[in-house]
C-alpha positions as CSV (number, residue, x, y, z in Angstrom):
1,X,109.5,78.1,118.6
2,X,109.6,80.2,115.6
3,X,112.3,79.3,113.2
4,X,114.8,81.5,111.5
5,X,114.3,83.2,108.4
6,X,115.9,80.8,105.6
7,X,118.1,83.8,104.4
8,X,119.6,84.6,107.6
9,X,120.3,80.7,107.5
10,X,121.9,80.8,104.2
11,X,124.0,83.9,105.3
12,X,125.5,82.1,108.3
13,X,126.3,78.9,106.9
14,X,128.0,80.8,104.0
15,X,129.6,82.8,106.1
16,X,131.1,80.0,108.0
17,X,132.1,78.1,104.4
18,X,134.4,82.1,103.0
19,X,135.9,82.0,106.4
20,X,136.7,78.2,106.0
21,X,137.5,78.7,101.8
22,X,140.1,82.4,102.9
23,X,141.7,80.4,106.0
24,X,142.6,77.5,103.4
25,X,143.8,79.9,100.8
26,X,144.9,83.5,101.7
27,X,145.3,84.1,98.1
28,X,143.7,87.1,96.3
29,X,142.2,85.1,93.6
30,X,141.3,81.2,93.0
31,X,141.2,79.7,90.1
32,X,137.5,79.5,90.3
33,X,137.5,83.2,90.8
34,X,139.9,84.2,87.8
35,X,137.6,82.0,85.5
36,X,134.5,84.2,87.1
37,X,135.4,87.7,87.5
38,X,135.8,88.6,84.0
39,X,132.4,86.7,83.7
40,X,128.7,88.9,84.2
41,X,125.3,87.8,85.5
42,X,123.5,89.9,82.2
43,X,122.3,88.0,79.1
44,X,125.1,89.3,77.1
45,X,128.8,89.2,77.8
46,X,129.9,91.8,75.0
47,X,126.6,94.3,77.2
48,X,128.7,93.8,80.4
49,X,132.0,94.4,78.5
50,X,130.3,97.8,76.9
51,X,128.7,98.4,81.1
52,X,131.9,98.1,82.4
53,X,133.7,100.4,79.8
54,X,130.5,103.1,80.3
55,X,131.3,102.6,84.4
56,X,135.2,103.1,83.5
57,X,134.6,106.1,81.1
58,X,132.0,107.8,83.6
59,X,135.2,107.2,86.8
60,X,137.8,109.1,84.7
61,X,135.2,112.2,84.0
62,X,134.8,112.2,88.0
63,X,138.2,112.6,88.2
64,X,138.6,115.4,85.5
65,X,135.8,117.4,87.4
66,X,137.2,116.5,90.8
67,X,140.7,117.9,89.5
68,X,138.9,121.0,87.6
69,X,137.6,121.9,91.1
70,X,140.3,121.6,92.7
71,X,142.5,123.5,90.2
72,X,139.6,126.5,90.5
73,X,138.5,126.8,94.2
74,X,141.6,126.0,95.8
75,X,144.0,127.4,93.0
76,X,146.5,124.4,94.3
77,X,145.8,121.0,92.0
78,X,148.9,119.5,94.6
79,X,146.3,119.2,97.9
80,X,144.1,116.6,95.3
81,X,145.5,113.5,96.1
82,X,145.9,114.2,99.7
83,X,142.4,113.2,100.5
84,X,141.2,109.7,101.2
85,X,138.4,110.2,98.9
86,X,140.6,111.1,96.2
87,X,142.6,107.9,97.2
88,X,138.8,105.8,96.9
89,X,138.0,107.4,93.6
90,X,142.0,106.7,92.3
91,X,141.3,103.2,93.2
92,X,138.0,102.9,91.8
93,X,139.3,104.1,88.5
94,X,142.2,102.1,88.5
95,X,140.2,99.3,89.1
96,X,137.4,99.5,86.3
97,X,140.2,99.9,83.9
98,X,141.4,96.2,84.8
99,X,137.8,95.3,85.5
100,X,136.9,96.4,81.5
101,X,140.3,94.6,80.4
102,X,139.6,91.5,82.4
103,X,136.0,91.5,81.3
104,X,137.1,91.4,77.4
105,X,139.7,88.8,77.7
106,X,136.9,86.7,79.2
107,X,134.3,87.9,76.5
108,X,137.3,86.9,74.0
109,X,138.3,83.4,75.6
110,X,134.1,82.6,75.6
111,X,134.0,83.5,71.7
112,X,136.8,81.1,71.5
113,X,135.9,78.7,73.5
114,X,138.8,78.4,75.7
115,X,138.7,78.2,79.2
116,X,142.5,78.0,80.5
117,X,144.2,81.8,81.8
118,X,147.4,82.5,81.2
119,X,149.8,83.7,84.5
120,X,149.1,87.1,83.2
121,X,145.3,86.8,83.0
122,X,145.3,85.3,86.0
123,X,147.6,88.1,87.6
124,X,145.8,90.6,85.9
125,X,142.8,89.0,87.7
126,X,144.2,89.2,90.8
127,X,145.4,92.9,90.7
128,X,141.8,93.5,89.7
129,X,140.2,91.8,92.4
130,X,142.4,93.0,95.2
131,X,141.2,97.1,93.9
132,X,137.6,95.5,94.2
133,X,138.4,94.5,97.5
134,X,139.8,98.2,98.3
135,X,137.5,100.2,95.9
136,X,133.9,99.4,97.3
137,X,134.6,99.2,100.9
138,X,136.0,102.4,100.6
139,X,133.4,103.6,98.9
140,X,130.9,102.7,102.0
141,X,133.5,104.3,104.8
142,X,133.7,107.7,102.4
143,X,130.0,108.1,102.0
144,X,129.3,107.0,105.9
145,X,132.2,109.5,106.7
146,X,131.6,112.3,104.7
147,X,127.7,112.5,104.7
148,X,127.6,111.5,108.7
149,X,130.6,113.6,110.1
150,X,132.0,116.1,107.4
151,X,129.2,117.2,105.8
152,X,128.5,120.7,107.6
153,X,124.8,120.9,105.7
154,X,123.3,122.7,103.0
155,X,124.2,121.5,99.0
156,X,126.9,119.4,98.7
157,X,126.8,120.8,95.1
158,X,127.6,118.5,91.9
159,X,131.3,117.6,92.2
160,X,130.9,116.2,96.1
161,X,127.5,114.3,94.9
162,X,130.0,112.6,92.7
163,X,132.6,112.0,95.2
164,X,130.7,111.2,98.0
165,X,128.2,109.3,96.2
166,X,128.0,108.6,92.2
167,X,131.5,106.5,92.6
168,X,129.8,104.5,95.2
169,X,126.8,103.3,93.5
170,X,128.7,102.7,90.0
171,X,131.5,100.4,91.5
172,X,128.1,98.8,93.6
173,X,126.3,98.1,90.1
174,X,130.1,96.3,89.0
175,X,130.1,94.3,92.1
176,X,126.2,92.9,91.4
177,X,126.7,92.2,87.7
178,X,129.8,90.4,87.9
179,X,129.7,86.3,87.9
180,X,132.5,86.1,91.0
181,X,131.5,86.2,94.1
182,X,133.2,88.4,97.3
183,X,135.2,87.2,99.7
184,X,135.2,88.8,103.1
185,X,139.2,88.0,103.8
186,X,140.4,89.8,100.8
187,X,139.5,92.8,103.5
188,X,143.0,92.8,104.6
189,X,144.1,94.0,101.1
190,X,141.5,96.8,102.4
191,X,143.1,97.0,106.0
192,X,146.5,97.3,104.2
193,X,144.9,99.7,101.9
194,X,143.8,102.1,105.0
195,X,146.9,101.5,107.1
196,X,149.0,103.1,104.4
197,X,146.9,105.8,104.1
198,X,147.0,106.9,108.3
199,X,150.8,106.9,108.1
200,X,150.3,109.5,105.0
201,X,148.2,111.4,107.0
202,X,150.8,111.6,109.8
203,X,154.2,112.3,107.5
204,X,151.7,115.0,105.8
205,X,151.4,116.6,109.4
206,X,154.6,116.5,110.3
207,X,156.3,117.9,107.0
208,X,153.5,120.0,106.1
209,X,152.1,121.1,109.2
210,X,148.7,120.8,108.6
211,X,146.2,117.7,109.3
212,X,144.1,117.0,106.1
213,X,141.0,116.5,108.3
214,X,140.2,118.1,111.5
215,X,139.4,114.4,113.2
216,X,142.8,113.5,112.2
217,X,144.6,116.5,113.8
218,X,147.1,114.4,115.4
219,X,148.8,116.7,117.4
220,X,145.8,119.0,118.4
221,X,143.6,115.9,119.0
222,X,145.3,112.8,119.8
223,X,142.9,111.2,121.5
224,X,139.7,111.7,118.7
225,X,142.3,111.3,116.0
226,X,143.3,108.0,117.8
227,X,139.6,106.5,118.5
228,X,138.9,107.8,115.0
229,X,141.4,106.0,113.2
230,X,141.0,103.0,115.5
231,X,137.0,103.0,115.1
232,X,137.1,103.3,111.5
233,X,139.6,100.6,110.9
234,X,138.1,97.4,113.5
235,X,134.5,98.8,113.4
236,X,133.5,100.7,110.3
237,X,135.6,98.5,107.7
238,X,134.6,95.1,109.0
239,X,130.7,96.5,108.3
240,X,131.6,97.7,105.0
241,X,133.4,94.5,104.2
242,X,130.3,92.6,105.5
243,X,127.9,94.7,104.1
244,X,129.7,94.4,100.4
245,X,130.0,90.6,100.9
246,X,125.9,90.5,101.8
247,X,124.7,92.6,98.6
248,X,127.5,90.5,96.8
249,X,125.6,87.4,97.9
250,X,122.0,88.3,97.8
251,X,122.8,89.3,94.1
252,X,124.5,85.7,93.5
253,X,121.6,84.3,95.0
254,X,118.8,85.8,93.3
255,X,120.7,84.9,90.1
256,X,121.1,81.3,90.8
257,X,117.1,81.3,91.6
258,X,116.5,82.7,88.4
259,X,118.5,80.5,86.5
260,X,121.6,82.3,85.5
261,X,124.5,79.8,85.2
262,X,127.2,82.3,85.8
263,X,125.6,83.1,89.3
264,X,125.4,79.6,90.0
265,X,129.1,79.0,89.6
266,X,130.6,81.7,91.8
267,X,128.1,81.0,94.9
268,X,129.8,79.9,98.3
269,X,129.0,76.0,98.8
C-alpha cells in the first residue's frame, strides 16, 4: 500500500489544527499573531520594513496610473471605484500602508527589546490582518476572473497587467515574507468583504441603470448573474482562501526547515 506523500500529511493535520485554533477563537488576530505579523522570515527586519515600504510605494503608483487611465479613456474618473478590481487594489493599498506601519513598530519594539503591544498595536494589527485576509484572496478571484472570463484577447496593455496581475504577485511576496501565518477562517472577513460589494453592484443597477459587468446584469440575466455571484462566493473564494493558506504554509514550512526562528513561531502545531 503506498503511503501518502508527507506534505499532503502535514497539510491535513494542519488543516484540521486552524479549523480547531478559528472555532476556539473567531477573533481576527491572537496574541501570537499580533507578536508575528509585524515580524519577517528575511535576515534583516529593517530589509522587510524597507520591502514592505517599496511593496506600499509601488500599490499607490498602480493606483495613480489606474486613475490616469481612467481620467483619459473614459473621460469620467467617477466609474473608478465602481469596479471590484479597483475595490482589490483599494484594499491592497490600504493594507500595505498598515502592513509597513505594523512592520516598523515591530522592527522598533525588537531594537528595544520589548515584546508587550499596546491595545493600539494590537488593533492596528488586527485591522491589518483582516485587509490581508481580504486583499490576497481577492487578488486570486480578480486575476481568475478577469484573465478566464473578461479578458476578450489580444494585449491587455500596461495598466490591466498591473491590475490584473502586478498587485497580485506583490501582496503574494508580503504574505511569504511575513513571520505570521494565515488562517483560513479570517475568510469570512473576505466573504463579508464580497457580500458588500454584490449589494453595490445591485443599488448601482438600480440607481444608475447600468450593470458594471455584463455577468452581473441583474435584470437582463438573472439567472448567470445569480450562479455567478453564488459560484464565486462558495466555490471560487473558498479555493482562493485555501490556496493562500497552502503557499502561506509551504513558505512557513520551508523556513522552519531552514532554520529561521520567526517561521518556526507562527507554524500551526
Amino acid at each position: 500500500q503506498a503511503r501518502r506523500p508527507l506534505l499532503a500529511m502535514a497539510c491535513c493535520d494542519a488543516l484540521r489544527m486552524e479549523f480547531d485554533r478559528a472555532m476556539a477563537n473567531l477573533e481576527l488576530i491572537d496574541d501570537q499573531d499580533a507578536k508575528t505579523f509585524g515580524g519577517s522570515l528575511l535576515s534583516s527586519q529593517g530589509r522587510f520594513v524597507a520591502l514592505r515600504a517599496l511593496l506600499m510605494t509601488y500599490l499607490l503608483g498602480i493606483n495613480a496610473m489606474s486613475l490616469a487611465t481612467f481620467n483619459t479613456f473614459l473621460d469620467n474618473i467617477a466609474y473608478w471605484p465602481t469596479f471590484f478590481t479597483q475595490w482589490g487594489l483599494m484594499v491592497s493599498t490600504l493594507y500595505m500602508i498598515l502592513a509597513v506601519a505594523v512592520a516598523a513598530i515591530y522592527n522598533h519594539k525588537t531594537v528595544q527589546k520589548k515584546t508587550d503591544l499596546s491595545v493600539a498595536e494590537r488593533s492596528l494589527c488586527a485591522a491589518a490582518r483582516g485587509l490581508q485576509a481580504i486583499a490576497v484572496p481577492t487578488q486570486w478571484i480578480i486575476n481568475a476572473v478577469y484573465w478566464g472570463v473578461l479578458h476578450t484577447g489580444g494585449p491587455p496593455g500596461a495598466v490591466n497587467v498591473h491590475v490584473h496581475g502586478v498587485v497580485l504577485v506583490l501582496v503574494v511576496i508580503d504574505l511569504v515574507v511575513s513571520t505570521a501565518s494565515f488562517r483560513i477562517l479570517t475568510g469570512w472577513v473576505t466573504f463579508l468583504f464580497s457580500v458588500a460589494y454584490v449589494v453595490f453592484t445591485v443599488v448601482l443597477l438600480y440607481v444608475n441603470g447600468g450593470a458594471v459587468y455584463p455577468i452581473l446584469d441583474y435584470r437582463s440575466e438573472p439567472v448567470v448573474s445569480t450562479i455567478t455571484v453564488v459560484g464565486l462566493s462558495f466555490i471560487v473564494l473558498p479555493l482562493a482562501l485555501l490556496l493562500t493558506w497552502f503557499i502561506k504554509y509551504v513558505a512557513l514550512r520551508s523556513a522552519c526547515c531552514c532554520g529561521c526562528c520567526g517561521g518556526r513561531d507562527a507554524l500551526p502545531r
